[in-house]
FITISE-779010 format. One record per residue (C-alpha): residue in one letter; residue number from 1; x, y, z. Coordinates in nm, 3 decimals. Example, Ala and Ser with C-alpha at 12.3 -4.5 7.8 and 13.67 -1.06 7.14 Angstrom:
# FITISE-779010
{atom 'a',1,{1.230,-0.450,0.780}}
{atom 's',2,{1.367,-0.106,0.714}}
This chain:
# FITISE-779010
{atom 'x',1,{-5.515,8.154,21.213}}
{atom 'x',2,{-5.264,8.274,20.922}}
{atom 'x',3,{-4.890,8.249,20.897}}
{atom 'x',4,{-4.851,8.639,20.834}}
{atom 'x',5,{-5.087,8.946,20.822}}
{atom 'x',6,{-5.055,9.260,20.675}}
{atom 'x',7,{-5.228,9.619,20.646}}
{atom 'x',8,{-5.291,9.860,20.353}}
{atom 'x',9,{-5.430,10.173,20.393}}
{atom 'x',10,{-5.501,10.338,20.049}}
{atom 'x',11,{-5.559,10.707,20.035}}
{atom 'x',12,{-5.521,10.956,19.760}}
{atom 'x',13,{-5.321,11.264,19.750}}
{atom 'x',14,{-5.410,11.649,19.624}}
{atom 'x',15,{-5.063,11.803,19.558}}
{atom 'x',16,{-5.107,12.190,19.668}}
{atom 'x',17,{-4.799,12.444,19.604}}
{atom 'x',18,{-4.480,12.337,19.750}}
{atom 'x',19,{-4.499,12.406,20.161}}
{atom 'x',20,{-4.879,12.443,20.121}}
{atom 'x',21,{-5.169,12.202,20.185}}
{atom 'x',22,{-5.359,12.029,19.944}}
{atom 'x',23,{-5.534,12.204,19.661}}
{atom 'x',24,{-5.887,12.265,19.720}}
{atom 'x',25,{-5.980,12.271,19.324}}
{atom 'x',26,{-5.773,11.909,19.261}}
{atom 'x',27,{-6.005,11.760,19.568}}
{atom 'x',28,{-6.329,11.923,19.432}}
{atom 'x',29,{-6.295,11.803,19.053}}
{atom 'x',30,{-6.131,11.435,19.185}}
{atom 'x',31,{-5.839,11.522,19.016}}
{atom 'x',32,{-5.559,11.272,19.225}}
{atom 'x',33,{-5.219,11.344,19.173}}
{atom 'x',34,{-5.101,11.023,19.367}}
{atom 'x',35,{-5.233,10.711,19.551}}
{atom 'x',36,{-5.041,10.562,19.803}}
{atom 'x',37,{-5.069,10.222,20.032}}
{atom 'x',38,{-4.972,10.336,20.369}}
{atom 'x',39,{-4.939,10.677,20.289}}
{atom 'x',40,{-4.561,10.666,20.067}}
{atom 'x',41,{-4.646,10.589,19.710}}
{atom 'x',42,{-4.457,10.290,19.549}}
{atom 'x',43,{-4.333,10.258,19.934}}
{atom 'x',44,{-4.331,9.859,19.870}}
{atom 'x',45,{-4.173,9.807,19.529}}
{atom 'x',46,{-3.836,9.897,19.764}}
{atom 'x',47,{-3.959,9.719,20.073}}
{atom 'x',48,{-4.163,9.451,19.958}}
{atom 'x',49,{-4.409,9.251,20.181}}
{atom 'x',50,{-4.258,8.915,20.258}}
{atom 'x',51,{-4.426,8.515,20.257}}
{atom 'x',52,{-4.299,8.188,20.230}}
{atom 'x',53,{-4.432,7.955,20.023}}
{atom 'x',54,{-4.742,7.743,20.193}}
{atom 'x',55,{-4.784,8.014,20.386}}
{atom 'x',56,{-5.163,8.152,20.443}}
{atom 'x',57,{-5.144,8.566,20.408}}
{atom 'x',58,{-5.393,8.771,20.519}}
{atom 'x',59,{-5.399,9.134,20.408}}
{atom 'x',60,{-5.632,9.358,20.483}}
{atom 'x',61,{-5.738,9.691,20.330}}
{atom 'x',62,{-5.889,9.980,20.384}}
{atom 'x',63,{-5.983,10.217,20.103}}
{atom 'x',64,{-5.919,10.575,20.322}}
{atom 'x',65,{-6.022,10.787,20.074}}
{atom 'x',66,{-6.130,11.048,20.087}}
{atom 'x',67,{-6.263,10.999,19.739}}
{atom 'x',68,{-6.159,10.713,19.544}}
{atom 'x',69,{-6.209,10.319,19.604}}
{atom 'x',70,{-5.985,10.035,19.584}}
{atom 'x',71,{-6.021,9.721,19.333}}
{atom 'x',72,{-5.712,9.547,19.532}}
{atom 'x',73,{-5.569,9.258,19.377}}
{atom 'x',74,{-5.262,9.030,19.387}}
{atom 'x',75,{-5.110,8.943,19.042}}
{atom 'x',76,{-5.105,8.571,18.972}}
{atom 'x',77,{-5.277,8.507,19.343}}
{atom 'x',78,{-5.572,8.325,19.453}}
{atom 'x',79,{-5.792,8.457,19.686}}
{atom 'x',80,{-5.968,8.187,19.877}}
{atom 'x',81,{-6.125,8.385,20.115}}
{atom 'x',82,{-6.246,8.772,20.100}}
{atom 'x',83,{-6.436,8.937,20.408}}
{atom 'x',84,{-6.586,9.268,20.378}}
{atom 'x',85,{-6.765,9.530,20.559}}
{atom 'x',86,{-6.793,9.245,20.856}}
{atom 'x',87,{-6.898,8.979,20.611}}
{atom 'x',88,{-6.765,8.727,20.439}}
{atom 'x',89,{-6.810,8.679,20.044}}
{atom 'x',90,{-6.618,8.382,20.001}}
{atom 'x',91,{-6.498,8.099,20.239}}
{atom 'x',92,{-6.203,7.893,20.169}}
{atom 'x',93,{-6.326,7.577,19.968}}
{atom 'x',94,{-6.597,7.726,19.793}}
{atom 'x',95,{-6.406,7.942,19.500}}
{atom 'x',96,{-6.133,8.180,19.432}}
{atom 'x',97,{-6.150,8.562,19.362}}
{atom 'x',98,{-5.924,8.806,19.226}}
{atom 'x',99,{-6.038,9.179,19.355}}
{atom 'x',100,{-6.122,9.298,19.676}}
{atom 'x',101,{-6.344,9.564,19.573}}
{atom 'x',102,{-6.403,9.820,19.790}}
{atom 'x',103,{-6.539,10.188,19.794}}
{atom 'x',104,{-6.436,10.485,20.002}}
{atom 'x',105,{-6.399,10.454,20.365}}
{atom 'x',106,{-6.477,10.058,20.330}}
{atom 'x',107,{-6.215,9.778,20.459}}
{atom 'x',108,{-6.171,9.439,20.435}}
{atom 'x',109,{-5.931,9.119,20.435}}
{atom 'x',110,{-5.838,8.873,20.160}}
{atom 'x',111,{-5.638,8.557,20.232}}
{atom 'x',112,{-5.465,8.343,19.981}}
{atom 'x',113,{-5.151,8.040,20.005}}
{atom 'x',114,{-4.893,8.134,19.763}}
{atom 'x',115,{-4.749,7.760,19.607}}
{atom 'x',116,{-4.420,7.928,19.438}}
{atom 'x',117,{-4.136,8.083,19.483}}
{atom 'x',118,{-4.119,8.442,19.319}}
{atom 'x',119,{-4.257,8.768,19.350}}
{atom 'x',120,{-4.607,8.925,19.315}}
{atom 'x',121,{-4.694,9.203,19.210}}
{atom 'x',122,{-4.998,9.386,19.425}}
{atom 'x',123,{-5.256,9.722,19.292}}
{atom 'x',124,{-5.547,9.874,19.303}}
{atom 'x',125,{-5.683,9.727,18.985}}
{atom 'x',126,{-5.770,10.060,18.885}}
{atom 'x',127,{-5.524,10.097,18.698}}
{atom 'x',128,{-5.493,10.486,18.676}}
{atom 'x',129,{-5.444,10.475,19.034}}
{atom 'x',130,{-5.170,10.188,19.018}}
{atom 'x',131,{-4.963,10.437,18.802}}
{atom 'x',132,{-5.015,10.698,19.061}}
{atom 'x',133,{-4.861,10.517,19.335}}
{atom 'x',134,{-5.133,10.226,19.478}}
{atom 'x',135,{-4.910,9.912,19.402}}
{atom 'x',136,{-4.618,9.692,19.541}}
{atom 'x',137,{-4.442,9.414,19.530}}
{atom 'x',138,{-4.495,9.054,19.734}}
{atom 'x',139,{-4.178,8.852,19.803}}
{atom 'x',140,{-4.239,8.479,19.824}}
{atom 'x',141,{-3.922,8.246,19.929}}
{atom 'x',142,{-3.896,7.900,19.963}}
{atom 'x',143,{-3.750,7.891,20.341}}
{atom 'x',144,{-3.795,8.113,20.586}}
């Protein structure tokens, strides 16, 4: 059981003319022009997620593609427990990790207790793709 539980979706986007569809020469040479959680880029730096201190968060993500991975990671968290592809690579009491890594069309939760007030910062520690779009903001409080 955990106190709150979110979901990321990462994909990447191909920006085509205005009123067209995605450009077919960005998607064959991997050339990204954003990456979004959720499909709005930067989406939760103006509605951030929301915890409590003491509170065990599991989020889980899923790196959509269609080309590009995620390296997800909470700034100044703690994972204590990461599951992937339907296993787990770390229980709690056995460690901490700081990435989820995952490649394209691969998913996955992390869970981690937050012990402070403030607010952290959450990308895709590729940090091209951060710029792009892939990051937002975790709001811890005190009281509910």
């Amino acid at each position: 059981p955990v106190d709150r539980e979110y979901v990321l979706v990462q994909s990447e986007s191909y920006l085509g003319p205005p009123a067209g569809t995605a450009s077919a020469e960005k998607i064959a040479a991997g050339l990204h022009d954003l990456v979004a959680f959720n499909g709005y880029p930067m989406q939760y730096d103006h509605e951030p997620l929301t915890a409590t201190v003491g509170e065990r968060v599991r989020i889980w993500v899923l790196a959509a593609g269609p080309n590009i991975g995620s390296a997800f990671h909470v700034v100044g968290g703690q994972f204590d427990t990461v599951y992937r592809e339907g296993a787990y690579d770390l229980l709690p009491g056995s460690g901490g990790s700081q990435v989820l890594g995952l490649f394209p069309a691969q998913g996955g939760f992390v869970e981690l207790v937050l012990p402070e007030a403030g607010t952290y910062p959450f990308v895709s520690h590729i940090m091209s793709d951060a710029e792009k779009g892939a990051h937002g903001l975790l709001r811890v409080s005190d009281a509910p």
